[in-house]
Jmol script that loads the backbone (N, CA, C; Angstrom):
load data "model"
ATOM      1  N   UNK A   1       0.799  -1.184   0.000  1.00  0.00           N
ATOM      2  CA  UNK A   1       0.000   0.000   0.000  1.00  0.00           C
ATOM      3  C   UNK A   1       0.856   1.268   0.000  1.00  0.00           C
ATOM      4  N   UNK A   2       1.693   1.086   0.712  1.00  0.00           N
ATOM      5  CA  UNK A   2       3.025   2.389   0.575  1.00  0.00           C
ATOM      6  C   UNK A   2       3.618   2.431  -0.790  1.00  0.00           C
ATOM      7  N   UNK A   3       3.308   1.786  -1.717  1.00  0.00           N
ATOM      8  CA  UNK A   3       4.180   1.692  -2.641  1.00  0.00           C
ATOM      9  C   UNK A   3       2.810   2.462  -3.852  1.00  0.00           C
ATOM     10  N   UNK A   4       1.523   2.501  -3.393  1.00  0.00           N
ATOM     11  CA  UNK A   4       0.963   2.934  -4.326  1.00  0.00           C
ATOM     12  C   UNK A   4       0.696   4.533  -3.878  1.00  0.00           C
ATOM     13  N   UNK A   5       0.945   5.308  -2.634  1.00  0.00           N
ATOM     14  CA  UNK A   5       0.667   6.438  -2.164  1.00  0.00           C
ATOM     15  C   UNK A   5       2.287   6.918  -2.551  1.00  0.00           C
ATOM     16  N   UNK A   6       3.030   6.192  -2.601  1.00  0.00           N
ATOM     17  CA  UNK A   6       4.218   7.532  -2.983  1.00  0.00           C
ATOM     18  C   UNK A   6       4.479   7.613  -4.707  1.00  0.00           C
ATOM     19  N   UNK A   7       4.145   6.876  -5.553  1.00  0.00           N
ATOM     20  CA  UNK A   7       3.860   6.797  -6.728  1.00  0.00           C
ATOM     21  C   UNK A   7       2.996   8.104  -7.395  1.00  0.00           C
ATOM     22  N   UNK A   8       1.787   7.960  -6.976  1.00  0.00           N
ATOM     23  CA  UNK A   8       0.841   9.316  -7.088  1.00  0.00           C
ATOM     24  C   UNK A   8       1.769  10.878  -6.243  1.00  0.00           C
ATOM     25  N   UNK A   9       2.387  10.735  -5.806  1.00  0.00           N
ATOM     26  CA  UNK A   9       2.941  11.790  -4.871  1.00  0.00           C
ATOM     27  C   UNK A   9       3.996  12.527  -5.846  1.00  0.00           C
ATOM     28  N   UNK A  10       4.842  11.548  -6.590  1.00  0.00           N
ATOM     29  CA  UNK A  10       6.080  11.700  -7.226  1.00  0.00           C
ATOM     30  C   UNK A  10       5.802  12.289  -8.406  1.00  0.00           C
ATOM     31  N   UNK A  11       4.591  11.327  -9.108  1.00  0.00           N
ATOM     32  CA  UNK A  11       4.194  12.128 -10.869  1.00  0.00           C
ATOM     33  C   UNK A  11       3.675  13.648 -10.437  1.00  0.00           C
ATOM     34  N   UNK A  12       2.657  13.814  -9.477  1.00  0.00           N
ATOM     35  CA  UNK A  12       1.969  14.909  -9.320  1.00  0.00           C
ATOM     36  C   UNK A  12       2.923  15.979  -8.716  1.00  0.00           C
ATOM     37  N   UNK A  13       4.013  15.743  -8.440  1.00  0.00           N
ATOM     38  CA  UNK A  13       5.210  16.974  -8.272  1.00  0.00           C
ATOM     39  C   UNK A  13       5.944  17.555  -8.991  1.00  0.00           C
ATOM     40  N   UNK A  14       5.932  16.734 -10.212  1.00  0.00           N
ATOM     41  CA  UNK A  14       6.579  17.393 -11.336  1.00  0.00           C
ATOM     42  C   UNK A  14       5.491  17.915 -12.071  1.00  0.00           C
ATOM     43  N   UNK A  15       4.320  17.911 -12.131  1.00  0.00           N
ATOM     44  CA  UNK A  15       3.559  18.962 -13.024  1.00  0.00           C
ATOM     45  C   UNK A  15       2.991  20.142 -12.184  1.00  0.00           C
ATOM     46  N   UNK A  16       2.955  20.067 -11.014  1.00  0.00           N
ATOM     47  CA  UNK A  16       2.920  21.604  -9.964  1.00  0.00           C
ATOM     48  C   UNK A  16       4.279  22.029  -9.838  1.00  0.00           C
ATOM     49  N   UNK A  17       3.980  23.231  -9.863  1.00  0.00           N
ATOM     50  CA  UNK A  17       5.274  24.291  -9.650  1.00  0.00           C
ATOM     51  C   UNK A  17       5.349  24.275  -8.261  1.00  0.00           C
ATOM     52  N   UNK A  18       6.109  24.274  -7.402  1.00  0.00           N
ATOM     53  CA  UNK A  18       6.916  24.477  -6.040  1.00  0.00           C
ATOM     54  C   UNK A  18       6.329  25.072  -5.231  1.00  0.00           C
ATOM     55  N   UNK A  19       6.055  24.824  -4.193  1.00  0.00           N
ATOM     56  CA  UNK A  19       4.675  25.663  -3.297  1.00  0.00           C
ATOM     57  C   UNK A  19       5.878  26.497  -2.561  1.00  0.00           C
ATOM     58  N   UNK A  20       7.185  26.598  -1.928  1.00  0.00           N
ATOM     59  CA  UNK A  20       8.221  27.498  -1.567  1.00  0.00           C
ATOM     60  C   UNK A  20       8.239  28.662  -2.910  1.00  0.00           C
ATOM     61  N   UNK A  21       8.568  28.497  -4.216  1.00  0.00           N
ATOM     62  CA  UNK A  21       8.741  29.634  -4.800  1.00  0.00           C
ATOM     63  C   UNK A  21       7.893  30.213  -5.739  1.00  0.00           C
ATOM     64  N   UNK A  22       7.165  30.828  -5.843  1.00  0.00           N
ATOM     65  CA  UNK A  22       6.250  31.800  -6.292  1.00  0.00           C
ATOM     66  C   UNK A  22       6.594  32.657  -7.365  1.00  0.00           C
ATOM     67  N   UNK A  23       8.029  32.655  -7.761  1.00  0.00           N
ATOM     68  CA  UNK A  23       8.468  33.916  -8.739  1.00  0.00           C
ATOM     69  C   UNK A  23       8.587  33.549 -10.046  1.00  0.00           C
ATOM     70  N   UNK A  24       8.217  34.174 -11.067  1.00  0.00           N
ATOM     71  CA  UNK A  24       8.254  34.545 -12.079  1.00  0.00           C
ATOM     72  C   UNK A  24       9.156  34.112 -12.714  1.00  0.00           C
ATOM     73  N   UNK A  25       9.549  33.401 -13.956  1.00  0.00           N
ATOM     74  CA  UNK A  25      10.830  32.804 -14.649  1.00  0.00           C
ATOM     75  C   UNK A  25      11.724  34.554 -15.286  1.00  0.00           C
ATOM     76  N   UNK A  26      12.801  34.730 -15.175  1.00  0.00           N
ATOM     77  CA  UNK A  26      13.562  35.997 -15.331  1.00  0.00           C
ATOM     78  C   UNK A  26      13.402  36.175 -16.939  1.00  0.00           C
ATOM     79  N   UNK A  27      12.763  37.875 -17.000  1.00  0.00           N
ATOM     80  CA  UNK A  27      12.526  38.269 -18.275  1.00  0.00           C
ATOM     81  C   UNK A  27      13.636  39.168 -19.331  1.00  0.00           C
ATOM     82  N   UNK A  28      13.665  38.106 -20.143  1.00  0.00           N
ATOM     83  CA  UNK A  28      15.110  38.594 -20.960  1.00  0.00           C
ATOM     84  C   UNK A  28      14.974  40.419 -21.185  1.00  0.00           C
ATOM     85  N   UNK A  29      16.161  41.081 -21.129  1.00  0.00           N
ATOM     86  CA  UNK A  29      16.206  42.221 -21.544  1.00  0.00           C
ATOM     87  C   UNK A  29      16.155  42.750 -22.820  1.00  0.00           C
ATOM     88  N   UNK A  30      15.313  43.194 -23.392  1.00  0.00           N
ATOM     89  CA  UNK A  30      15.858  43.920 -24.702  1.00  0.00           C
ATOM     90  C   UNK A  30      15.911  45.009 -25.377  1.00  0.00           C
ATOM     91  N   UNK A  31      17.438  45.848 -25.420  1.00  0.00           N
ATOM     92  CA  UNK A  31      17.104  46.908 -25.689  1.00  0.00           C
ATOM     93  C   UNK A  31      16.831  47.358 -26.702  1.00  0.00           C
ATOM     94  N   UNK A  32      16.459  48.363 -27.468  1.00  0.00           N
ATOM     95  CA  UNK A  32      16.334  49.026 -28.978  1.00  0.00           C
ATOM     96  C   UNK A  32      16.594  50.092 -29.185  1.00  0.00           C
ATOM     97  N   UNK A  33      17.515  49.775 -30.249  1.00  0.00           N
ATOM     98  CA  UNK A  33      18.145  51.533 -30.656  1.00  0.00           C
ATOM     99  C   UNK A  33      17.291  51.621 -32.152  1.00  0.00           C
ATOM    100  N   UNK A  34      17.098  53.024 -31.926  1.00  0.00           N
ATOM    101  CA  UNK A  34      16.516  53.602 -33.502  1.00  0.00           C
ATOM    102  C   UNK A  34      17.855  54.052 -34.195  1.00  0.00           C
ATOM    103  N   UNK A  35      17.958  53.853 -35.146  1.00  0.00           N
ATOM    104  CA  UNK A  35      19.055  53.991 -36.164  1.00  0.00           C
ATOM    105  C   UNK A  35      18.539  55.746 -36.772  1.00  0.00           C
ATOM    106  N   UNK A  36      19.394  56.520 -36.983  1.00  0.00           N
ATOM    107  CA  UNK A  36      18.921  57.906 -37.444  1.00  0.00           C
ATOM    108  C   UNK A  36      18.470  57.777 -38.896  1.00  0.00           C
ATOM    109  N   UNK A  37      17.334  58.082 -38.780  1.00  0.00           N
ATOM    110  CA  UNK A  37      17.159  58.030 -40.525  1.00  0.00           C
ATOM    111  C   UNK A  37      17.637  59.001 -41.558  1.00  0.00           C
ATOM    112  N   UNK A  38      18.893  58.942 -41.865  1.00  0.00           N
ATOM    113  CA  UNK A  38      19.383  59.942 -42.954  1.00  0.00           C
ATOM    114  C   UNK A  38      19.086  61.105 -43.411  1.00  0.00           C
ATOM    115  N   UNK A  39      18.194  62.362 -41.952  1.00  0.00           N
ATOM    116  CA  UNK A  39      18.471  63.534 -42.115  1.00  0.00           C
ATOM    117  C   UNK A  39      19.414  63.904 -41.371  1.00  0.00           C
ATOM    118  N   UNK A  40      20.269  64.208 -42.163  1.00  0.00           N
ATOM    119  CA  UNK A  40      21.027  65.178 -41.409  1.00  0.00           C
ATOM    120  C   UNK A  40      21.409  66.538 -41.278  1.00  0.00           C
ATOM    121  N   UNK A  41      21.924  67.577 -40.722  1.00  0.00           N
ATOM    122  CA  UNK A  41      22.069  68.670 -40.590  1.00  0.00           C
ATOM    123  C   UNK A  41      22.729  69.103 -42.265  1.00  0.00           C
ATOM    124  N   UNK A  42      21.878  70.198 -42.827  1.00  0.00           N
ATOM    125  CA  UNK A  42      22.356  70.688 -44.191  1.00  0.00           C
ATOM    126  C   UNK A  42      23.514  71.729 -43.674  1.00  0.00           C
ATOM    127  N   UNK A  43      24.286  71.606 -44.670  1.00  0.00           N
ATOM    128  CA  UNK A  43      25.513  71.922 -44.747  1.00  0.00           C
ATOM    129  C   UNK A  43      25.052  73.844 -44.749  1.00  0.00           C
ATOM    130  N   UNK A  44      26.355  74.712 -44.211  1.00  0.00           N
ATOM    131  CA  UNK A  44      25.701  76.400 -44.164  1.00  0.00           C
ATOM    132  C   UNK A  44      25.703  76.805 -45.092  1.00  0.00           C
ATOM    133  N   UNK A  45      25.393  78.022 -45.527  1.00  0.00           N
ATOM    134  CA  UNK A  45      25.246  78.735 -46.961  1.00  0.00           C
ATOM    135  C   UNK A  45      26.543  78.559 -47.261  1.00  0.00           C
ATOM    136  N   UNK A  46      27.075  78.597 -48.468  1.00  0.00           N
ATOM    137  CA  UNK A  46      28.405  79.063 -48.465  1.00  0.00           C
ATOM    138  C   UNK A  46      28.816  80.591 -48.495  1.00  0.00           C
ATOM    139  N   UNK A  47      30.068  81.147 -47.947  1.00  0.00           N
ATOM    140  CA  UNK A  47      30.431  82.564 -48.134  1.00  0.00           C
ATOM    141  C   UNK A  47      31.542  82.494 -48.708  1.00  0.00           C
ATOM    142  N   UNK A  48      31.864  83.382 -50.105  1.00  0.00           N
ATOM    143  CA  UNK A  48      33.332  83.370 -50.704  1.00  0.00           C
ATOM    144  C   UNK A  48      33.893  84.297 -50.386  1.00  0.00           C
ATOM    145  N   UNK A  49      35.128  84.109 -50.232  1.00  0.00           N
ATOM    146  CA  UNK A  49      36.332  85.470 -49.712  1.00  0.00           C
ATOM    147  C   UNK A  49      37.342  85.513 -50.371  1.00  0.00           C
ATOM    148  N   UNK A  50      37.376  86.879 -50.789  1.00  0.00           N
ATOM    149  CA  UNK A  50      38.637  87.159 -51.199  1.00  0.00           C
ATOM    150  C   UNK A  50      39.371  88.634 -50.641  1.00  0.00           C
ATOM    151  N   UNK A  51      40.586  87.498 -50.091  1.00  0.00           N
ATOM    152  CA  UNK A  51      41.501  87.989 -49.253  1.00  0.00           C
ATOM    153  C   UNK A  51      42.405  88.867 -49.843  1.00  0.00           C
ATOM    154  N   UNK A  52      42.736  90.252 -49.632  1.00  0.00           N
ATOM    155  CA  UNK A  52      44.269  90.984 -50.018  1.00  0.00           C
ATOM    156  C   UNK A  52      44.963  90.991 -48.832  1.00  0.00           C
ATOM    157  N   UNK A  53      46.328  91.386 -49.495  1.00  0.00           N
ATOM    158  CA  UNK A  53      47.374  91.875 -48.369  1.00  0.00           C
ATOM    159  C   UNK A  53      48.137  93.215 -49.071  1.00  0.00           C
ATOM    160  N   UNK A  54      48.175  94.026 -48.033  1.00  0.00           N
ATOM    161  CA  UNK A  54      48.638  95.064 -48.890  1.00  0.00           C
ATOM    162  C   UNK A  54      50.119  95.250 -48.411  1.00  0.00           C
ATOM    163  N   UNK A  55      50.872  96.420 -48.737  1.00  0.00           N
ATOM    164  CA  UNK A  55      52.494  96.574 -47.955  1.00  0.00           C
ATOM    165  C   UNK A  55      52.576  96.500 -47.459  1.00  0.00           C
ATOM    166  N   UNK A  56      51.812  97.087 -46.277  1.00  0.00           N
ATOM    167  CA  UNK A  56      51.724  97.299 -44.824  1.00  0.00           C
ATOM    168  C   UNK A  56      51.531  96.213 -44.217  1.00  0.00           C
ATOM    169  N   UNK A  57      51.752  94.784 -44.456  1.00  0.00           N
ATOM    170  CA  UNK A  57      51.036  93.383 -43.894  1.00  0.00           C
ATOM    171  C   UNK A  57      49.521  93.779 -43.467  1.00  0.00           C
ATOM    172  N   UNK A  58      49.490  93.849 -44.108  1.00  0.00           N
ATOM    173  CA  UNK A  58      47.605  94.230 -43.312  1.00  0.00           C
ATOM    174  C   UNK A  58      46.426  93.440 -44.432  1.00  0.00           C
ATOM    175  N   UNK A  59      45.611  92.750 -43.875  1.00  0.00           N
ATOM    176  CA  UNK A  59      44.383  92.296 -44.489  1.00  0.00           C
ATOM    177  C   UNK A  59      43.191  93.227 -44.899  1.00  0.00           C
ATOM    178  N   UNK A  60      42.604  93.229 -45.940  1.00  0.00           N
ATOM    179  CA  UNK A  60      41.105  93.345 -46.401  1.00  0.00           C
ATOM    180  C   UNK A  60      40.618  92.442 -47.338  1.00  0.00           C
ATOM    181  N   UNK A  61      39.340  92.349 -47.066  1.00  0.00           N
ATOM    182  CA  UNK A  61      38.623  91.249 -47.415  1.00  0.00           C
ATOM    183  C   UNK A  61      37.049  91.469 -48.765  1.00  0.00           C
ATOM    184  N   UNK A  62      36.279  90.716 -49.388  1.00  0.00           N
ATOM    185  CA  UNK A  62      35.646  91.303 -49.691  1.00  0.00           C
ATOM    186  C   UNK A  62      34.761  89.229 -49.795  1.00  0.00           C
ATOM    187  N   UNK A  63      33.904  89.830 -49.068  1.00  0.00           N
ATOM    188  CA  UNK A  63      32.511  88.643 -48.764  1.00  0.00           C
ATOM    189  C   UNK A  63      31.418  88.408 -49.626  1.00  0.00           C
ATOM    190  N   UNK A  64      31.232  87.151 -50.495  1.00  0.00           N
ATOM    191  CA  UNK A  64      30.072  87.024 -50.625  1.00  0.00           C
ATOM    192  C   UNK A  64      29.383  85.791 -50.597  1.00  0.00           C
ATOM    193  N   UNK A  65      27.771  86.088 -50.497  1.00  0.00           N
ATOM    194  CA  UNK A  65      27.065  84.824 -50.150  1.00  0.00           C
ATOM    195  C   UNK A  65      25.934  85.312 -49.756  1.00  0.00           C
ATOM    196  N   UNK A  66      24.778  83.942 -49.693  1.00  0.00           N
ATOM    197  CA  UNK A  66      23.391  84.061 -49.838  1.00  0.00           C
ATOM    198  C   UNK A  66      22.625  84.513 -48.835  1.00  0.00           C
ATOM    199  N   UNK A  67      23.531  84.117 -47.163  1.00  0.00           N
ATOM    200  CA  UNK A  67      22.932  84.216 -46.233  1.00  0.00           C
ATOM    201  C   UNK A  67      23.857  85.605 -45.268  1.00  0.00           C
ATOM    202  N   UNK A  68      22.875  86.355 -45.083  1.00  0.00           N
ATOM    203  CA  UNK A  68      23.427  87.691 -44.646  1.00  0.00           C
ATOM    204  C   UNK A  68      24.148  86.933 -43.112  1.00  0.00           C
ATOM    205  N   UNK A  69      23.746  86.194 -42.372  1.00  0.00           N
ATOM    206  CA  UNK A  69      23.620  85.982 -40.910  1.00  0.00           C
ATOM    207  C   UNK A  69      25.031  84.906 -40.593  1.00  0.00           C
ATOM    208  N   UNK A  70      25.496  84.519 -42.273  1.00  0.00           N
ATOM    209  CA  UNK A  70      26.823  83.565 -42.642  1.00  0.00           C
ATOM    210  C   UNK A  70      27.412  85.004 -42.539  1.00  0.00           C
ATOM    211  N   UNK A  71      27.063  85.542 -43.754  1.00  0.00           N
ATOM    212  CA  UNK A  71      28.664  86.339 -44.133  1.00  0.00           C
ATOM    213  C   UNK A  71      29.288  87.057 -42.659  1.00  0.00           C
ATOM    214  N   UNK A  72      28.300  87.715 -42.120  1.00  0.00           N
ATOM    215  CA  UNK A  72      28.604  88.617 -40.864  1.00  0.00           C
ATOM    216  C   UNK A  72      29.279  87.355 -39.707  1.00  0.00           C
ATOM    217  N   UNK A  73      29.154  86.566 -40.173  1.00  0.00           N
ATOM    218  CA  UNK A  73      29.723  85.602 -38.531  1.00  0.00           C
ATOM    219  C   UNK A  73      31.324  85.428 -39.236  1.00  0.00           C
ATOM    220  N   UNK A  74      31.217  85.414 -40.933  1.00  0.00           N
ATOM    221  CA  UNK A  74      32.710  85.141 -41.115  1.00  0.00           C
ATOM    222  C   UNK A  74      33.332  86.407 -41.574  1.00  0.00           C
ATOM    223  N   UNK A  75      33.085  87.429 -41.743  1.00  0.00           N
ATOM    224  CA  UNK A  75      33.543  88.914 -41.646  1.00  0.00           C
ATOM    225  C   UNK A  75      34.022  88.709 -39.992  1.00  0.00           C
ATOM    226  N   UNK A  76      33.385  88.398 -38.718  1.00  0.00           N
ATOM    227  CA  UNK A  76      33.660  88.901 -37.620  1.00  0.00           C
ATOM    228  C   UNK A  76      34.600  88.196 -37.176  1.00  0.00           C
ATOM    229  N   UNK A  77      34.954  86.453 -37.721  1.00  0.00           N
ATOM    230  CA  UNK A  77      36.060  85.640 -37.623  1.00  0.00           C
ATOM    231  C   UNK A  77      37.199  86.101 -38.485  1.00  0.00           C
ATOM    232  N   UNK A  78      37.373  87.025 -39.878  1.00  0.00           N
ATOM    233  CA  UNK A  78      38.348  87.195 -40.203  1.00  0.00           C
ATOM    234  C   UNK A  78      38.845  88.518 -39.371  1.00  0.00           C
ATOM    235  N   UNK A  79      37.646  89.340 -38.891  1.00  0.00           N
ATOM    236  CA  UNK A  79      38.992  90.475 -38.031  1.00  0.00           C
ATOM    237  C   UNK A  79      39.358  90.376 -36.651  1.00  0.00           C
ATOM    238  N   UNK A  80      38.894  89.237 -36.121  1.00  0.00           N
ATOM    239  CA  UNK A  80      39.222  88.424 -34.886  1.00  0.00           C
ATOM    240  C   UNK A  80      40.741  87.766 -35.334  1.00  0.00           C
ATOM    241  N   UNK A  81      40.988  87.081 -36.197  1.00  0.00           N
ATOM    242  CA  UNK A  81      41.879  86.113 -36.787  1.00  0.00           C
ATOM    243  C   UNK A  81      43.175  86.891 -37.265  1.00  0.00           C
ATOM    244  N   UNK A  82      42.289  87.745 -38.409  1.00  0.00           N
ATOM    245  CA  UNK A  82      43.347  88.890 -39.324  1.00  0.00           C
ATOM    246  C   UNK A  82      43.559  90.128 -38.432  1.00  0.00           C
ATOM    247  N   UNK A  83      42.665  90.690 -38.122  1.00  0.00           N
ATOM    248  CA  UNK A  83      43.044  91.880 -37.401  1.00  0.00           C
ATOM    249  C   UNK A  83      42.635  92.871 -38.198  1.00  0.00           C
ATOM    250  N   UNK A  84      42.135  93.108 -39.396  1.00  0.00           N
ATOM    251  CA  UNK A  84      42.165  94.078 -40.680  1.00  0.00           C
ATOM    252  C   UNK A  84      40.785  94.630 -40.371  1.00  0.00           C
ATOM    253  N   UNK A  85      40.398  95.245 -41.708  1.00  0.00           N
ATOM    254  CA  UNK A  85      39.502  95.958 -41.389  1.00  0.00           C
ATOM    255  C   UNK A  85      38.298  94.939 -43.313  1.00  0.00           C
ATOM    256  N   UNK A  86      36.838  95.350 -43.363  1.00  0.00           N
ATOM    257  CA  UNK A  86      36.731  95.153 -44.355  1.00  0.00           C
ATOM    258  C   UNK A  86      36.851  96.143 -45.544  1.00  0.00           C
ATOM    259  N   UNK A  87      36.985  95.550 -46.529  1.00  0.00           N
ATOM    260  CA  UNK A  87      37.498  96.818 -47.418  1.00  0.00           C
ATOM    261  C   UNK A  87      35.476  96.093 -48.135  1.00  0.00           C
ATOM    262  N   UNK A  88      35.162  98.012 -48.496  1.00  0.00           N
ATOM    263  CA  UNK A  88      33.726  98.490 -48.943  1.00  0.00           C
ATOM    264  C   UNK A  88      34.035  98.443 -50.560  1.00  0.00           C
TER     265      UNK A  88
END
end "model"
wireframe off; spacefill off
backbone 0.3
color backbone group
């Protein structure tokens, strides 16, 4: 008779889950990156310069280009840089 009560005991423990642990099987991580979709920042107006030097080592310059808000940032880098003045 002992041999038929631990029989039923043994199958029926492997198809219940564990009455001690209660938790959840561990949920894989996964992260996701978005890849940038091929806008990228457009390149600035362009500004052309042409540079003199006169006897005096001294620079003037004469700027052009489409975007008023370019030329003035690189007019203000060449007399930061050069030191000159713009020639009108």
């Amino acid at each position: 008779m002992m041999a038929l009560i631990v029989v039923p005991i043994a199958c029926g423990k492997d198809s219940l889950p564990p009455q001690g642990k209660s938790e959840n099987p561990p949920v894989p991580k996964v992260i996701v990156e978005k890849e940038k979709v091929g806008k990228e920042q457009p390149l600035p107006p362009e500004v052309k310069i042409k540079l003199k030097k006169d006897g005096k080592d001294s620079y003037s310059w004469e700027l052009t280009g489409s975007d008023v808000d370019q030329v003035l940032k690189v007019n203000e880098k060449l007399r930061k840089q050069l030191g000159g003045e713009q020639a009108r």
